[in-house]
C-alpha positions as CSV (number, residue, x, y, z in Angstrom):
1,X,172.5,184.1,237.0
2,X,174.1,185.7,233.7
3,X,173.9,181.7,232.4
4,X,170.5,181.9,233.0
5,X,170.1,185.3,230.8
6,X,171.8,183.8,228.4
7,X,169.9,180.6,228.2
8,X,166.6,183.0,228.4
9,X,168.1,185.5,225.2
10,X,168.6,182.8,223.2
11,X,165.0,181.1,223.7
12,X,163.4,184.3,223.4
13,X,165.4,185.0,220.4
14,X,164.3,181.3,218.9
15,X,161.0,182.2,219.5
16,X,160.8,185.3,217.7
17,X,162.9,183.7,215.0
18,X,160.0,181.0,214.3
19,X,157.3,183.6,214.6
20,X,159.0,185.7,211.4
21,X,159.8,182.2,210.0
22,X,156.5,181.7,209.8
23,X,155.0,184.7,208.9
24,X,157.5,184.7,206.2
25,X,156.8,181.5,204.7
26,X,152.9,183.0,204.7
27,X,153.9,185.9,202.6
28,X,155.8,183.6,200.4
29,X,152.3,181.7,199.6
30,X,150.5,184.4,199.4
31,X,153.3,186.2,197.0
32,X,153.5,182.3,194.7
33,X,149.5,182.3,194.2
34,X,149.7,186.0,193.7
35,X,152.2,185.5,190.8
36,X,150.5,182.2,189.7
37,X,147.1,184.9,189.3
38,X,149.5,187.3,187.3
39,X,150.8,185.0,185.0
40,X,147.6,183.5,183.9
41,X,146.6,187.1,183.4
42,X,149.8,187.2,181.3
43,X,148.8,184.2,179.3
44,X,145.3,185.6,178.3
45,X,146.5,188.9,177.6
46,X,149.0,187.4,174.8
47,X,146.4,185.4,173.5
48,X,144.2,188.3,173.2
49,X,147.1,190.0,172.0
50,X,147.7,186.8,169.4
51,X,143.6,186.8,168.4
52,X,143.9,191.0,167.7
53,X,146.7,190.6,165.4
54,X,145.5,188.0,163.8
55,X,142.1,189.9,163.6
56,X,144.1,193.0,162.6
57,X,145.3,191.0,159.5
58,X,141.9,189.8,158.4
59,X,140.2,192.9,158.5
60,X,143.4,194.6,156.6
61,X,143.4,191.6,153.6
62,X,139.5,192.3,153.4
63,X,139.9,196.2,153.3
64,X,142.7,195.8,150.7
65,X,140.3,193.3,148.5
66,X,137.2,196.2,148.6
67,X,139.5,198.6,147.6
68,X,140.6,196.4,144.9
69,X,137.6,195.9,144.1
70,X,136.3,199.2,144.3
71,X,139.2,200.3,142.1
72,X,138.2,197.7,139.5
73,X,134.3,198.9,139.3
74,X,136.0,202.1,138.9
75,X,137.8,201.1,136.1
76,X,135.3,199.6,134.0
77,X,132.9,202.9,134.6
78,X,136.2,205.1,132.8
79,X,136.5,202.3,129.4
80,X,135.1,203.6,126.6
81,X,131.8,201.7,126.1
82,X,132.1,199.8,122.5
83,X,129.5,201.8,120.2
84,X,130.2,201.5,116.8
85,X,130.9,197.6,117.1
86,X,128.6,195.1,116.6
């Protein structure tokens, strides 16, 4: 008889063994397209990281041109205007 428990344990304990095995191998799908989601995520958030800085940039070069510009309009307002020359 205690052949027979044996024989019986270790089914019983082969059974359970594919059951995690296979719930197991479902969480690791689930995890991999979870992770595939989270790196595209990853992707589009550097790009929009990429397209800010470059935007950044561009509106910094065109602030730094106005003000340049706005310096330069100030400038000419200070010269003495030429009166006495003709």
């Amino acid at each position: 008889m205690s052949m027979f428990a044996d024989v019986w344990n270790i089914a019983k304990t082969l059974v359970k063994l594919a059951d995690d095995l296979q719930k197991y191998n479902a969480e690791v799908k689930e995890i991999r397209i979870e992770l595939r989601n989270l790196t595209m995520i990853v992707h589009a958030l550097a790009q929009e990281i990429r397209h800010n800085k470059a935007q950044t940039a561009s509106d910094h070069e065109k602030l730094t041109l106005q003000l340049e510009n706005n310096m330069l309009q100030f400038e000419k307002r200070l010269l003495p205007s030429p009166r006495g020359k003709k």
